[in-house]
Structure formats: structure tokens, C-alpha cells
C-alpha positions as CSV (number, residue, x, y, z in Angstrom):
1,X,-12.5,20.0,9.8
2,X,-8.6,21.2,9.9
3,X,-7.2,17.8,10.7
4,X,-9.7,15.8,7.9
5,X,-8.1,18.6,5.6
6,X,-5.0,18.2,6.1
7,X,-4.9,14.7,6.1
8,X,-6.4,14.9,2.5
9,X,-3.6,17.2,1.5
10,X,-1.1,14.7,3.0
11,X,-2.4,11.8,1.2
12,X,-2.5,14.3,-1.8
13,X,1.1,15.2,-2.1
14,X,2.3,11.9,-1.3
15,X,0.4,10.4,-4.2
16,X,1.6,13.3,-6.1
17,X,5.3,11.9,-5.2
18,X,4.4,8.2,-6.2
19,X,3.6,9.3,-9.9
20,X,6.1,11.8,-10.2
21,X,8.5,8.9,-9.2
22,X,7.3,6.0,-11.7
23,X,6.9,8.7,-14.7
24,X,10.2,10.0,-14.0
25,X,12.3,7.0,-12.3
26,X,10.5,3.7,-13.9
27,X,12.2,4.3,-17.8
28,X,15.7,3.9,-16.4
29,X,14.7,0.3,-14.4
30,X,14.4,-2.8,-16.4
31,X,11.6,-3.9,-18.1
32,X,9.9,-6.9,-16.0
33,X,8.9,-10.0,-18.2
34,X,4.9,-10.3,-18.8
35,X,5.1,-14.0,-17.2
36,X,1.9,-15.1,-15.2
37,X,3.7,-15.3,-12.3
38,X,4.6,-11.9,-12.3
39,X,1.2,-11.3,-12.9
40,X,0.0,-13.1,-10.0
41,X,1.9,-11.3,-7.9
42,X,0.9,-8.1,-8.9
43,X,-2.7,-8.9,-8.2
44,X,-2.2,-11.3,-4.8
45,X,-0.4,-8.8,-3.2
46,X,-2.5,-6.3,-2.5
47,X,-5.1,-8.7,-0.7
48,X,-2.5,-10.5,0.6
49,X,-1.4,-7.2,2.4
50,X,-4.7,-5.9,3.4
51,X,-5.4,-9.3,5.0
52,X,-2.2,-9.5,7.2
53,X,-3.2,-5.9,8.5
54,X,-6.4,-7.3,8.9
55,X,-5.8,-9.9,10.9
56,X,-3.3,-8.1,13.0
57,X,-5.3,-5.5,14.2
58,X,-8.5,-8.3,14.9
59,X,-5.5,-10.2,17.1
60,X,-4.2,-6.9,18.7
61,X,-8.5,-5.5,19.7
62,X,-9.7,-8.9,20.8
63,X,-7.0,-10.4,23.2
64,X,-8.2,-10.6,26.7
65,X,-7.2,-8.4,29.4
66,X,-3.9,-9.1,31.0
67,X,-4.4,-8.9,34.8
């Protein structure tokens, strides 16, 4: 129970960080342009991510046994 706890409090305070740091540090960065490529890469990249790690970790679990 300690270890899923503090895990959640990790994953807590680092999200914590992430919005302090676009409330706080995003006004003083340029605006980016509303184009639809801009767009597209806002919304590929998360899957684009999550199937990379994906297929890493299939590649790294199902390689056969060196002997």
C-alpha cells in the first residue's frame, strides 16, 4: 500500500509542476500559429509516442533466448 501511495504522490506533484510551469512560463513564449499542421501535430504525437513505446517493449519481451 506505501509504494502505490507514494507513487500517486509522485505522479501528483510532478503534475502539480507541469501546470505551475505553463500557467506561469507559457505567457512569456510566443504565441504558436493555429495552422492545421500544428494541429496535427498536437494530436499525432501522443499516439505516435505511445506506439513507439509499444512496440519497443513487444520487441524487447518476445526476442528469443540468446544461448
Amino acid at each position: 500500500m506505501g509504494i502505490q501511495f507514494t507513487f500517486i504522490i509522485k505522479v501528483l506533484i510532478l503534475a502539480l509542476g507541469i501546470s505551475l510551469l505553463i500557467k506561469y512560463a507559457s505567457p512569456s513564449l510566443p504565441p504558436i500559429p493555429a495552422t492545421s499542421g500544428n494541429a496535427l501535430i498536437a494530436v499525432l504525437t501522443p499516439a505516435i509516442i505511445l506506439a513507439i513505446a509499444l512496440l519497443w517493449r513487444f520487441w524487447k519481451f518476445h526476442q528469443p533466448p540468446v544461448e
